[in-house]
C-alpha positions as CSV (number, residue, x, y, z in Angstrom):
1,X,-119.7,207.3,144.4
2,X,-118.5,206.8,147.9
3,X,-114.9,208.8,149.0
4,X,-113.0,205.9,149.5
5,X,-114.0,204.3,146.1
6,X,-113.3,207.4,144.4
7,X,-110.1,207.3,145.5
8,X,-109.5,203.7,144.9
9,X,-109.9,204.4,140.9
10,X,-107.6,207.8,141.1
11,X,-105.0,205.6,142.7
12,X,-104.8,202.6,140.6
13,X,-105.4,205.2,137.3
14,X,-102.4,207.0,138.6
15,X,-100.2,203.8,139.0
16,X,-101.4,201.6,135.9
17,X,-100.2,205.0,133.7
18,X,-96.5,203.8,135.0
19,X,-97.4,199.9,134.4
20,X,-95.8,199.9,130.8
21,X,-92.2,201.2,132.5
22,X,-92.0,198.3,135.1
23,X,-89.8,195.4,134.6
24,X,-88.8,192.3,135.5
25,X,-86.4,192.0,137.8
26,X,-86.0,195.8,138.2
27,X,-88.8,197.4,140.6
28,X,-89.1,194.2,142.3
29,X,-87.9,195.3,145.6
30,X,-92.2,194.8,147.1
31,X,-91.7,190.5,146.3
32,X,-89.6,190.5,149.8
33,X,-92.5,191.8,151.7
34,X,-94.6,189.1,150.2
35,X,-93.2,186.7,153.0
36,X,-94.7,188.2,155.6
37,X,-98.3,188.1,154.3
38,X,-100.9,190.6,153.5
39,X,-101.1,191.0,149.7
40,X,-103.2,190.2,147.1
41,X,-101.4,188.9,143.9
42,X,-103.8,188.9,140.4
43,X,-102.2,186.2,138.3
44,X,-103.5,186.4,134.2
45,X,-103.7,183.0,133.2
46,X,-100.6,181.2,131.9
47,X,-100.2,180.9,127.9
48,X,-102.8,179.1,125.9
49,X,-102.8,177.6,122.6
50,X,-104.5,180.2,120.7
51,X,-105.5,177.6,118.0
52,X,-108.0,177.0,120.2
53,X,-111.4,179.0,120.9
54,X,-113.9,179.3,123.4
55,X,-117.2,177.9,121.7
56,X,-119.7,176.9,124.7
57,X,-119.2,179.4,127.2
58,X,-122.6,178.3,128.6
59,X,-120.8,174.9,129.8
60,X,-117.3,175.6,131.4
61,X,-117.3,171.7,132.8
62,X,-116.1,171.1,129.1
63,X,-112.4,171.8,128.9
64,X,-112.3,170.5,125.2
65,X,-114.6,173.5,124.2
66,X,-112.2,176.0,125.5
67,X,-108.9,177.6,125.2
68,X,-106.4,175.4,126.9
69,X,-103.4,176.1,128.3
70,X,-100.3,175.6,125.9
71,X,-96.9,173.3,127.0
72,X,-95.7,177.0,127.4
73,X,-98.4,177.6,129.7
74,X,-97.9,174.5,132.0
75,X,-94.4,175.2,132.5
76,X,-95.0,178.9,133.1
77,X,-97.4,177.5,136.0
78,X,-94.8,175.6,137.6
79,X,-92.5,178.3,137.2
80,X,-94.3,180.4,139.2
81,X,-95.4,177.6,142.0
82,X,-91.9,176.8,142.0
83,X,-91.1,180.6,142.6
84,X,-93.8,181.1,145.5
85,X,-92.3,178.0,147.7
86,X,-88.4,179.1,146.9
87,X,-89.1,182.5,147.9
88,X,-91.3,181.6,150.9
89,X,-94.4,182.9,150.0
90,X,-97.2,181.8,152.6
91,X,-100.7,181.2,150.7
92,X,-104.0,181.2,152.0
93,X,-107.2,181.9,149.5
94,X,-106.8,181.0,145.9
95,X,-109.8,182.2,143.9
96,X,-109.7,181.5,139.9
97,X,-111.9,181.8,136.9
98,X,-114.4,178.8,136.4
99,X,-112.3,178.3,133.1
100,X,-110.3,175.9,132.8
101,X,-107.1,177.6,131.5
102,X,-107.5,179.0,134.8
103,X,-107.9,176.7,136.6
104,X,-105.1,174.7,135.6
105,X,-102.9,177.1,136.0
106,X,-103.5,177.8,139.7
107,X,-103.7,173.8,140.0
108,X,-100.3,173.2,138.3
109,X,-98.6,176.1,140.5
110,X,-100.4,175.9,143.8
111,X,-102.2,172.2,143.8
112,X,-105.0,174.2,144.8
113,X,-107.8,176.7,144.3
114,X,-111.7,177.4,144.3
115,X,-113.6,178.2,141.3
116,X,-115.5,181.9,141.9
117,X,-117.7,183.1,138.8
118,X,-116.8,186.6,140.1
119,X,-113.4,186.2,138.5
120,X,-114.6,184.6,135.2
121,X,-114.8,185.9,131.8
122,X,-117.7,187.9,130.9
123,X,-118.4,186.7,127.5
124,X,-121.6,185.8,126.4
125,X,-123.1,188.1,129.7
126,X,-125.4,190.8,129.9
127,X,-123.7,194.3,131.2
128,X,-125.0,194.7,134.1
129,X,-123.0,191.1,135.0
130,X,-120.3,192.3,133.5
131,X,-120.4,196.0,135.5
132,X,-120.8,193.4,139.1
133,X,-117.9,191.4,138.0
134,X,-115.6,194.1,137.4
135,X,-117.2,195.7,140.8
136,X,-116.3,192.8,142.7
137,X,-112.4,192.2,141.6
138,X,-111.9,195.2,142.8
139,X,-113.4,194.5,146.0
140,X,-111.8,191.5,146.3
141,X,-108.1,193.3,145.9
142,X,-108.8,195.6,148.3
143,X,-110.0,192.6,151.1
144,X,-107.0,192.0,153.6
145,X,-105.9,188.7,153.8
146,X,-106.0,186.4,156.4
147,X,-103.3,187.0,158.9
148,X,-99.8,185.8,158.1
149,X,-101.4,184.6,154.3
150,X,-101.7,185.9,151.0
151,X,-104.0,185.7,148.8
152,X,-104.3,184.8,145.3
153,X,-106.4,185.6,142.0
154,X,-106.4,183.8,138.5
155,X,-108.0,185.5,136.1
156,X,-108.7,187.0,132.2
157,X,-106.9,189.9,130.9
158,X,-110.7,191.9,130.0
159,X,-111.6,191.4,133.9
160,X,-108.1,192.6,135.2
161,X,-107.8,195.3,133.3
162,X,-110.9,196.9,133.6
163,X,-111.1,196.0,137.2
164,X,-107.7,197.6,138.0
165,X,-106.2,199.4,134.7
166,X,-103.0,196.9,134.7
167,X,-102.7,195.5,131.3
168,X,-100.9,191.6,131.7
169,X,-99.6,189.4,129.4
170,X,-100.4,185.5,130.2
171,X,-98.2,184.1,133.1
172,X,-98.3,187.8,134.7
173,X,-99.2,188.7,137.7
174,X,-100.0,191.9,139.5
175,X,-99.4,192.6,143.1
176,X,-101.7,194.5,145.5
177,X,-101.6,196.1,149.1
178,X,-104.9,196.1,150.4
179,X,-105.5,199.7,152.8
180,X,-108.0,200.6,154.9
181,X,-111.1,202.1,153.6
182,X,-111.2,199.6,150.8
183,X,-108.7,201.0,148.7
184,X,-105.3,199.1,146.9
185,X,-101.9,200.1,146.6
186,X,-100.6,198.7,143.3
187,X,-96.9,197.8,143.6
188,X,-95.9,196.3,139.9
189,X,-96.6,193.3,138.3
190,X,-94.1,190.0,137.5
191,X,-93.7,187.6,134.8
192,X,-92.9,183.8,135.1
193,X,-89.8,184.2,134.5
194,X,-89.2,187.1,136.7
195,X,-90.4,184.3,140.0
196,X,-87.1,182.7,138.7
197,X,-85.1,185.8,138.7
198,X,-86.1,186.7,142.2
199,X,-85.5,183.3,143.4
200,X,-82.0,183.6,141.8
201,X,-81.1,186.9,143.6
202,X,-82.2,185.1,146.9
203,X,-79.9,182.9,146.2
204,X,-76.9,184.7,145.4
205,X,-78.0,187.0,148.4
206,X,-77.4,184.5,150.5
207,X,-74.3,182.8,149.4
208,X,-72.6,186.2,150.2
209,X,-73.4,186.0,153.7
């Protein structure tokens, strides 16, 4: 195992051990910087019905086989698109899971984003998929973005916590600062609701000015 990879995993061990005692809005003080660019934010997809099951993995063109997002779920979504314009967040890349919950959820908050296998669920794989999946999340958080931009992630709980060691619920999102030497600083994670928060606090900022 190379240095830098090494210490990518001590780093992210280290600061997913504190994950449980972040909260929404306190510890937010990072969601400023995210106007300036040059983060990488890991959404979980929003809420899903869990009636529902995922019974043809093989064919993830068929939304009806799947786990769908919930009327919870949609509005979380556009909770959180509404959060990233209010607060000014510039977006460049938006990367999701080839299912559909996924999907939707970066569709119904951004209006946007490109399907990458590398960020899909790993059921019904083989191990050594699964082991080049995980691999490649973590890549991917530690990729800078392009200038001025941020980019975003939507993917499973399974493949975000094994890439990273940050457990989300649905609608969360983690935040990473990409360093040099392909390593990620891991500054806290944020719930729907919490976008709405912050966008409050802006706005109360503001009005005191």
């Amino acid at each position: 195992m190379r240095l830098p990879r090494l210490c990518f995993l001590i780093a992210l061990t280290m600061l997913s051990a504190c994950a449980s005692q972040r909260t929404t809005p306190q510890d937010t003080a990072w969601v400023s910087a995210l106007r300036s660019g040059g983060y990488v934010i890991l959404i979980r997809h929003a809420a899903t019905d869990w009636r529902e099951s995922d019974s043809n993995p093989a064919n993830l063109d068929l939304c009806a086989n799947q786990r769908n997002l919930s009327a919870q779920g949609r509005e979380q979504a556009a909770l959180i698109g509404e959060g990233f314009r209010a607060l000014h967040i510039p977006l460049g890349k938006i990367e999701t899971s080839e299912y559909c919950r996924c999907i939707d959820t970066a569709r119904i908050a951004f209006g946007y984003g490109t399907t990458n296998v590398d960020l899909t669920s790993v059921n019904g794989t083989d191990p050594v998929e699964a082991s080049r999946r995980v691999t490649k999340i973590r890549q991917m958080i530690s990729d800078t973005p392009n200038r001025g931009t941020n980019t975003v992630l939507v993917s499973h709980m399974a493949m975000i916590f094994q890439a990273t060691g940050v457990g989300l619920e649905e609608g969360e999102a983690a935040v990473f600062n990409p360093k040099d030497g392909g390593t990620a600083e891991y500054l806290g994670k944020i719930s729907p609701e919490g976008w709405r928060q912050e966008v409050s606090a802006l706005k109360s900022t503001t009005a005191k000015r």
